[in-house]
N, C-alpha and C positions, 0 to 999 in steps of 0.2 A: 623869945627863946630861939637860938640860932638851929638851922638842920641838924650839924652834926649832934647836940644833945640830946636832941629828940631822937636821935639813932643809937645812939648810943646807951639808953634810955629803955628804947623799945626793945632791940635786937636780942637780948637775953632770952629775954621773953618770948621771942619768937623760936627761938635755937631751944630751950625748953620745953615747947610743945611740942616739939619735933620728937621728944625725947632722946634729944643730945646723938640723934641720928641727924647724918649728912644727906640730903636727897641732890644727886647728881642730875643737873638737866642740863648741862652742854656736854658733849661728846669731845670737848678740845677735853675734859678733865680727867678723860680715860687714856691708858697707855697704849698705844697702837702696837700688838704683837703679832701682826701681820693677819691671822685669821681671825683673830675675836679682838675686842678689849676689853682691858681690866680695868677694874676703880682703884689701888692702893688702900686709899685711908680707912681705916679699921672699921668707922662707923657708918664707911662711904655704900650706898644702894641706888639701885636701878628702879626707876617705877615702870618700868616697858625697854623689851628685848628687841632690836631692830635687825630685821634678817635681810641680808642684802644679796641679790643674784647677780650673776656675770651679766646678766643681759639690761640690767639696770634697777626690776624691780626689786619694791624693796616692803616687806611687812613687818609691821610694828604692832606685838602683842605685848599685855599689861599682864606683869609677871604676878597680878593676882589673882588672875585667871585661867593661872597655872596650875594645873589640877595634879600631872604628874610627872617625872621623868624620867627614863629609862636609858640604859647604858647598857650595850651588849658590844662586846668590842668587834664580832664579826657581823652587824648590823647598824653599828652607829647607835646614835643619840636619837628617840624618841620622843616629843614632847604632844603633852595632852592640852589643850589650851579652848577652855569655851568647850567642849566637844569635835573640834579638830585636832585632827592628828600633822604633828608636823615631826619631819622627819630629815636628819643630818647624818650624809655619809660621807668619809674622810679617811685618813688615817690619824692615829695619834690624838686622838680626841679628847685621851682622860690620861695621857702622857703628860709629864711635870712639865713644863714649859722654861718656867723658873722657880727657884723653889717655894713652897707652897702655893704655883699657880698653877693649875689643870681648868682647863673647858666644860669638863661634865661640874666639875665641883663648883666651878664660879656660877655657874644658871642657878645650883642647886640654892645659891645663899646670895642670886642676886648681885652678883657683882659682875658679869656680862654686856655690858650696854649695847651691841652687836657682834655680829659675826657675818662675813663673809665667802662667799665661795671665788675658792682660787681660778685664776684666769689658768689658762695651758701651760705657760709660761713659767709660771709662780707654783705651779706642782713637780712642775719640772728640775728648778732650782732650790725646791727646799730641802733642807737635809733630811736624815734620816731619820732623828727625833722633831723636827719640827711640826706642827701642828697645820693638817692641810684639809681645807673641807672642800671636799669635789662639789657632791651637790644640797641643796636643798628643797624639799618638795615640802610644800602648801596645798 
């Protein structure tokens, strides 16, 4: 029996358990929109949110222990995770980006794979509607 039938074979079967859900675990398959990325494909999810700071560090929580998340637009983004609170200030946070893409609504359903906060530079030069995360506290 050659590899490919054996794959061919199998894969169904494996994409089936899945429940015909895509589990995304490279970051090349997300679209870089400058503060966060997004997954496209319909059925496409995140198993873990990667929060990345200017100074290099970077936390990686598992969007199932994601307890809650809160949107205030003169506060920023909220998030409950394990009993930490972590906390995203910016501008334009749950502004469309493109249509049907917003920041608060892609956490909310898992289609986020990071976000970063913008360098000086990069807050500086983004427009008006563009989506800018100053900071993030852990």
């Amino acid at each position: 029996m050659s590899d490919s039938s054996v794959l061919h074979r199998y894969a169904p079967k494996i994409a089936a358990g899945l429940g015909g859900q895509t589990v995304v675990a490279e970051l090349d398959a997300a679209d870089d929109l400058g503060a966060f990325g997004w997954l496209r494909g319909v059925k496409d999810f995140s198993r873990m949110l990667e929060l990345r700071r200017k100074d290099g560090s970077i936390l990686a929580v598992g969007y199932g222990y994601l307890d809650n998340a809160e949107f205030n637009p003169s506060e920023g983004i909220t998030l409950s995770v394990a009993g930490r609170k972590i906390r995203i200030h910016g501008r334009n946070l749950n502004a469309e980006v493109r249509p049907t893409v917003r920041l608060f609504e892609g956490i909310t359903r898992h289609r986020v794979p990071w976000i970063q906060e913008a360098d000086r530079a990069t807050g500086l030069e983004a427009g008006e509607r563009d989506t800018v995360i100053d900071t993030i506290a852990w």
